[in-house]
N, C-alpha and C positions, 0 to 999 in steps of 0.2 A: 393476426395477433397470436396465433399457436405458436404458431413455429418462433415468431418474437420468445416466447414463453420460454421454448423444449429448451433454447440453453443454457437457460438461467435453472434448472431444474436437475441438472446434475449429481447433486448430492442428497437429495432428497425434500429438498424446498417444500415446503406446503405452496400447492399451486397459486389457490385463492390469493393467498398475502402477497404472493410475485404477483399477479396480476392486477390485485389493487394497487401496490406498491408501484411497479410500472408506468399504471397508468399515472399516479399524481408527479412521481419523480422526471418522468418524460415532457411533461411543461416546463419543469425547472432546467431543463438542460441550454448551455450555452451554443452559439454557432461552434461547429467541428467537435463537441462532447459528446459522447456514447457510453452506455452504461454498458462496461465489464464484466461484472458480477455482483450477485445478490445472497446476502444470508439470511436466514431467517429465523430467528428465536424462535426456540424449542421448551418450554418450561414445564417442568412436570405434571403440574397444574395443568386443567384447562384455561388454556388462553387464546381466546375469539380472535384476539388484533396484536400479535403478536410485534415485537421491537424486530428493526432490519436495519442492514447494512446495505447502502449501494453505493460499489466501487466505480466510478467514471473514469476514462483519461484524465482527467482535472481535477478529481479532490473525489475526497471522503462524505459521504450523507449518510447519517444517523436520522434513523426516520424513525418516531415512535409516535402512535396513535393516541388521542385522546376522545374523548366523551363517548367511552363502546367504539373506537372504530370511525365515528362520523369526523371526525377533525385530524390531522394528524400537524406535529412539532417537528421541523427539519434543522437540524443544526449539520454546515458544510464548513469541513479545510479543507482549501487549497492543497496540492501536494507540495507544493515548492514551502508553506509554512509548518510540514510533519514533521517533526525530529526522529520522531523515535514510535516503532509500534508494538507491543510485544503480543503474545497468544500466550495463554496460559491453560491447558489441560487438568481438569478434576474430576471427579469419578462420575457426577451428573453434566455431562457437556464440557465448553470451553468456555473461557474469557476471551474478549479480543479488547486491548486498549488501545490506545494512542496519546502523544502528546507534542503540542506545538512547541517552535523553537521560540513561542514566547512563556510557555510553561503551559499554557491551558490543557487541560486532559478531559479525556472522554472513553467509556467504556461502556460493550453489551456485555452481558454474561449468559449462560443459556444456550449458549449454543454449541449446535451439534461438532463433534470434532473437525469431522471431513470439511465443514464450510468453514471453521475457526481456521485450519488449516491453509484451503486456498487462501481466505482474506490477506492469512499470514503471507504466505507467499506472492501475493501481489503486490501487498504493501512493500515488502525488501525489496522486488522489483523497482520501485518506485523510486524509494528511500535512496536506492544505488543512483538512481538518476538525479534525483535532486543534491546528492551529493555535491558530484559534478558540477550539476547547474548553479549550485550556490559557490563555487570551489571559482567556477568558471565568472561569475558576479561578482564576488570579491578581489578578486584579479584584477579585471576591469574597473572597477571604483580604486584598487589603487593606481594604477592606469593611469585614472581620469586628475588623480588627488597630483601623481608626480609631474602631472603635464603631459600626458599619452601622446602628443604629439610632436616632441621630441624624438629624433633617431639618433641613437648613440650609437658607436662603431658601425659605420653605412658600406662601408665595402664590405662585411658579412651579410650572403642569405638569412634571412628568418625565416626558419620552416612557420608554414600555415597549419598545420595540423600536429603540433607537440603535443603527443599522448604523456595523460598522467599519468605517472606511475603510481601502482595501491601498495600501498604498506605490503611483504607478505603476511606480519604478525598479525595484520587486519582482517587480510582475507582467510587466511586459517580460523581466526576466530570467529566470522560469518556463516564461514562452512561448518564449526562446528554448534552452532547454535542452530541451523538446518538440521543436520544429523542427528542433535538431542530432540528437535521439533520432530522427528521424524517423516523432511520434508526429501530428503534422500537418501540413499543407502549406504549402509557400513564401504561398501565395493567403491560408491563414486565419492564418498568421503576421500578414502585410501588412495586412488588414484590421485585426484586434486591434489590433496597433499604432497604426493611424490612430486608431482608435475613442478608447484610451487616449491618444494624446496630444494630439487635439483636446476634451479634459478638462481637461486640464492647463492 
């Protein structure tokens, strides 16, 4: 169970709440689900039972304790239903929010940058994939809508694997919402940039 532990503890985790946290979050997981990463509310205040984040392969968990610690409140999204996640840095810690692509939102605040930060950066992770997978889902249902089982012009190949092409207006402005986040450097901003606009 230590070693379970040491990687969730990276940024300076309060041990205790990982490992209570762990333990109740690890019944809840699905077949092939693994917990990624853990935040953990920081509040100036003493706070015994601290609010946490635990990032899986498969969605978001908002775990927040209730009656002292003995009970705790789990609200999970899916990643495929996150629209959108921001972080927000202020002089006592960060924010981390999110919100579904039905509108539903959810936020911790309280927390320390460096973990506001990773969450940040897993969640764009994510967010990029779900892109896709929605991008690639929509496709497919109109597909299904035009009658996907018609072949039109049959003596052309159909490539299997037609890569999307991203916006570069898009991807500049991902990179540079990293680079305000401070999730990468002025240098690999500047490159990127070159890269992508000697594309264009």
């Amino acid at each position: 169970m230590i070693n379970d532990l040491k990687k969730f503890l990276n940024e300076e985790q309060d041990p205790k709440a990982v490992e209570k946290l762990l333990a109740k979050v690890n019944g809840l997981l699905t077949s092939g689900e693994q917990v990624e990463y853990i935040a953990v509310q920081k509040k100036p205040a003493i706070n015994l039972s601290p609010d946490c984040i635990a990032l899986t392969n498969k969605r978001i968990i908002f775990c927040r304790p209730k009656n002292l610690g003995l009970s705790m409140d789990f609200q999970d999204y899916s990643w495929k239903d996150i629209l959108d996640c921001h972080m927000k840095e202020g002089i006592i810690g960060a924010t981390f929010s999110m919100k579904t692509i039905k509108g539903n939102m959810n936020m911790l605040d309280y927390l320390p940058k460096a973990q506001a930060r990773k969450l940040y950066q897993f969640a764009q992770e994510k967010e990029e994939e779900m892109i896709v997978y929605r991008r690639e889902h929509d496709l497919e249902n109109k597909r299904a809508i035009a009658g996907g089982g018609i072949i039109v012009n049959a003596g052309a190949p159909v490539p299997q694997n037609v890569e999307q092409k991203e916006d570069p207006l898009e991807t500049l402005q991902k990179l540079k919402k990293l680079l305000d986040s401070e999730i990468i450097s002025q240098t690999e901003f500047d490159t990127k940039k070159t890269e992508i606009l000697s594309k264009m």
